[in-house]
C-alpha positions in Angstrom: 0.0 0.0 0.0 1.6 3.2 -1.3 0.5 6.7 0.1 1.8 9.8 -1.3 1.2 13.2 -0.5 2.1 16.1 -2.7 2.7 19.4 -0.2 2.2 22.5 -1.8 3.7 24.8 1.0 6.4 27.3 0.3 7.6 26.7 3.9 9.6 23.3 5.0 8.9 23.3 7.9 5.5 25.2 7.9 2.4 23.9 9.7 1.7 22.7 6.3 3.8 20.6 6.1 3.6 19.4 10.0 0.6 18.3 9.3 1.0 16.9 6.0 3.9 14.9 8.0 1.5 13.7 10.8 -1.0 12.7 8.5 2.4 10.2 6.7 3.3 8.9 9.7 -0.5 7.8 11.3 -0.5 6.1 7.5 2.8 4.6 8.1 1.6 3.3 11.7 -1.5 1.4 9.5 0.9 0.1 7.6 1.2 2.0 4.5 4.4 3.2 2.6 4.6 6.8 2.3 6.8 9.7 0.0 5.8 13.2 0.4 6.4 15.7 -2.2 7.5 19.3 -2.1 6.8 20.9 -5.1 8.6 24.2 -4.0 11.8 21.8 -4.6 10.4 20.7 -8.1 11.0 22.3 -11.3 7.2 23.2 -11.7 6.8 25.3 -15.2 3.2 26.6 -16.0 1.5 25.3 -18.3 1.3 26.6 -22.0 -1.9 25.6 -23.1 -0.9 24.1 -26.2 -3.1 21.1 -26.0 -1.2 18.1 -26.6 -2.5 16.5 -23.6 -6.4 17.3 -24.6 -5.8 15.7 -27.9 -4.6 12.5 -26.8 -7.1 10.0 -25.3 -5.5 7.0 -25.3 -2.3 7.5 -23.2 -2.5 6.8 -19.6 0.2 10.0 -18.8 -0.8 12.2 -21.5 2.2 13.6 -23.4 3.6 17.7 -22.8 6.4 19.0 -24.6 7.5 20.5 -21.1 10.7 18.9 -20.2 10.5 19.3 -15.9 9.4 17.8 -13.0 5.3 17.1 -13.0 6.0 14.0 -15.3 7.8 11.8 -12.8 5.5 13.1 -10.1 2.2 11.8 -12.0 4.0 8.6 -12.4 4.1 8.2 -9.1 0.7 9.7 -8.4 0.0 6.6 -10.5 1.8 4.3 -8.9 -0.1 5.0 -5.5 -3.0 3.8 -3.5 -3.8 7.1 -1.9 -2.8 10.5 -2.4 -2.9 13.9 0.0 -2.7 16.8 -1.5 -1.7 19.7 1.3 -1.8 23.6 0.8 -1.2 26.6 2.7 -4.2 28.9 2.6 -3.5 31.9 0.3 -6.3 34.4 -0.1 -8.6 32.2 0.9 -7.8 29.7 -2.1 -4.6 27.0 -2.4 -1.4 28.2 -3.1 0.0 29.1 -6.5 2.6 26.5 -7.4 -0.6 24.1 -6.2 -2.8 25.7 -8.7 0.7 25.6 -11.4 0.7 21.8 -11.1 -2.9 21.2 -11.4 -3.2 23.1 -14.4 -0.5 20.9 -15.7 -1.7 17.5 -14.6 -6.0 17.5 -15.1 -5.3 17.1 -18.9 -2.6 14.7 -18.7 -4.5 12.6 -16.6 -7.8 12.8 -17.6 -9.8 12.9 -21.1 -12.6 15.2 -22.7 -14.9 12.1 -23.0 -17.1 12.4 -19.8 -20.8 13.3 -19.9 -22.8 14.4 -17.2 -26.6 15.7 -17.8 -26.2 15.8 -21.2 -22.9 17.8 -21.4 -19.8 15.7 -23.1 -16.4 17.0 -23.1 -16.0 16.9 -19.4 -12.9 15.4 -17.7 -13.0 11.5 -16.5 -9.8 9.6 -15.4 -7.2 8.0 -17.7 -5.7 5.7 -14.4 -8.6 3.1 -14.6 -6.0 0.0 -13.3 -7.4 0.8 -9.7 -9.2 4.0 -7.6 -7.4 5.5 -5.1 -8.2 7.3 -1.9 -7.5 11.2 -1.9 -7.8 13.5 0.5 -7.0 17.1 0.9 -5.1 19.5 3.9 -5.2 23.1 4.1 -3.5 25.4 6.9 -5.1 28.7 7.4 -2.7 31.8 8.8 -5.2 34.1 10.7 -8.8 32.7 9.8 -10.2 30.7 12.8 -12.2 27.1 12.0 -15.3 28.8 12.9 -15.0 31.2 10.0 -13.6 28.3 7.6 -16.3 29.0 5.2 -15.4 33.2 4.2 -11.8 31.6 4.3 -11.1 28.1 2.8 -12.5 28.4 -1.4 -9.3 26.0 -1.7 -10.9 22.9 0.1 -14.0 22.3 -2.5 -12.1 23.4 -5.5 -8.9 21.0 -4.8 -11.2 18.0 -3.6 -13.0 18.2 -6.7 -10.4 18.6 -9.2 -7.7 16.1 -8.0 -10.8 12.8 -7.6 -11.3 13.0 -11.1 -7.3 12.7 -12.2 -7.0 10.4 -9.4 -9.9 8.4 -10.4 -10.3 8.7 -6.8 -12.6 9.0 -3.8 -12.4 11.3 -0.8 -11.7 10.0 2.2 -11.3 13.1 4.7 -10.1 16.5 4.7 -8.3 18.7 7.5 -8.4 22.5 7.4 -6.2 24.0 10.4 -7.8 27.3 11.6 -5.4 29.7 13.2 -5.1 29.2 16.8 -3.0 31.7 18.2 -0.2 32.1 21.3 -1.7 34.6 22.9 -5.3 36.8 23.0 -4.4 39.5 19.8 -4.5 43.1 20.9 -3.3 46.2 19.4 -0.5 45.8 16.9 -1.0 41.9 17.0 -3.8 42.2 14.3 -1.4 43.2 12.1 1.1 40.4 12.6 -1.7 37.5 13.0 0.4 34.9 10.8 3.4 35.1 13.0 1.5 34.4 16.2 -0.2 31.4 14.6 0.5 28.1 16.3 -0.5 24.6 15.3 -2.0 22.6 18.3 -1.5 19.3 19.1 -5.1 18.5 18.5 -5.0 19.7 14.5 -1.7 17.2 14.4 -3.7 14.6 15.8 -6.4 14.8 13.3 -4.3 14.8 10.4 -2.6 11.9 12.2 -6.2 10.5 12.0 -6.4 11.2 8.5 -3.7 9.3 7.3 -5.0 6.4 9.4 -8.5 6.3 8.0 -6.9 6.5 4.7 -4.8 3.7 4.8 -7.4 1.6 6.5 -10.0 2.1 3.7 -7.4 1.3 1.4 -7.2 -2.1 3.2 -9.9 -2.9 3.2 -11.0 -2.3 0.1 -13.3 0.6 0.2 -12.4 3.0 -2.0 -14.6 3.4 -5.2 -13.7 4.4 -8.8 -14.6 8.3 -9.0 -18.5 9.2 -9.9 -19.0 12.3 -11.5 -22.4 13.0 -10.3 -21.6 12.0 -6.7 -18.6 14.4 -6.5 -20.5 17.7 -7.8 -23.3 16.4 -5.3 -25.8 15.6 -8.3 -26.6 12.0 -6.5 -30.2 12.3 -5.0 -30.4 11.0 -1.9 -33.9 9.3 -2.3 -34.0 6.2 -3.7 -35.3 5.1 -7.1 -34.9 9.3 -7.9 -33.3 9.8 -11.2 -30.9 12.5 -13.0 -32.4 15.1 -15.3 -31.0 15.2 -18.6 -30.3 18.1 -20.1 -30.9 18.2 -23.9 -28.8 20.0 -26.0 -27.4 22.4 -23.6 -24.6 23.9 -25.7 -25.4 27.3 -27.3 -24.5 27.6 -31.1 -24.2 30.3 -33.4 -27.0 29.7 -36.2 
């Protein structure tokens, strides 16, 4: 059982990548093998939007005339049973070199041949051999948990995005609200992110994290990804079925 987590932290030793860290290591006590990936200390390029990738559907890695890093990282994204993808909270959304190497893998490992309510030319996965578990960590600077949702866009977006590529199924996520040393007062508000601390509780539930995802991978409960159950289209009530949308692309007569 192989877990990998790709961090996308600008910071080492950041909470970011503490937690990312704890979540490894509660996977490792399960049993699992773990890597963790910095992409800060990858040669990430951005994506040129030539296509290459979009026009090929039958490679499992799609080709890209880019000659760096993101290549060997998707082979081992492929090689894996689970994958955690960790972020910093910038702006309320993931990080940019997070965002960089997205943009460069969606297309490379998944194909415009999905259809969902009548719409083709969405993205479904090119690594069919076997689903994998996913799940996502973000680490807010001066947001508290209780105001996660003005503060953490990033969550949603990169849970979303990396279970199709994955051809994956969430198994958790951890955002880290800022806790802070001390009660802020005066000057402090202006300095929030350097008074941040991460707690021993937030390490323990990505430790938690990286248990539950190891042990679903064990046992055999991770799924294929669903389109409609990841956007939430799923109706809960039995026997209820999808409306289909008919000819819902606009044209130019």
């Amino acid at each position: 059982m192989k877990i990998l987590a790709i961090n996308g932290s600008y910071r080492p030793e950041g909470t970011t990548a503490l937690l990312t860290r704890a979540a490894l290591d509660g996977a490792e006590a399960a049993g699992a093998e773990t890597e963790m990936i910095v992409l800060r200390d990858r040669n990430i390029q951005y994506c040129r939007n030539c296509l290459a990738c979009y026009n090929d559907l039958e490679s499992e890695i799609a080709p890209c005339p880019i000659k760096d890093d993101v290549t060997g990282i998707l082979e081992k994204l492929r090689d894996a049973d689970g994958v955690i993808f960790s972020s910093p909270v910038h702006s309320g959304f993931v990080s940019g070199i997070m965002v960089a190497f997205l943009e460069r893998a969606i297309w490379r490992l998944s194909t415009p041949t999905g259809e969902l309510m009548g719409l083709r030319g969405i993205p479904e996965p090119r690594l069919r051999s076997k689903a994998r578990a996913v799940a996502t960590i973000v680490s807010a600077g001066g947001i508290p948990q209780k105001m996660r949702k003005f503060c953490d866009q990033g969550t949603p977006w990169l849970r979303e995005t990396v279970s199709v590529f994955c051809n994956g199924m969430p198994v958790g996520d951890v955002y880290a609200g800022a806790v802070f040393t001390r009660e802020p007062a005066g000057e402090d508000w202006k300095k929030l992110y350097f008074m941040r601390k991460l707690t021993d509780g937030q390490l323990g539930e990505a430790w938690d994290l990286g248990v539950r995802m190891a042990g679903k991978i064990g046992r055999g409960r991770v799924k294929p990804f669903d389109m409609a159950r990841s956007v939430g289209l799923v109706p809960r009530l039995a026997g209820t079925m999808l409306v289909r949308l008919t000819h819902p692309i606009e044209t130019i007569e």
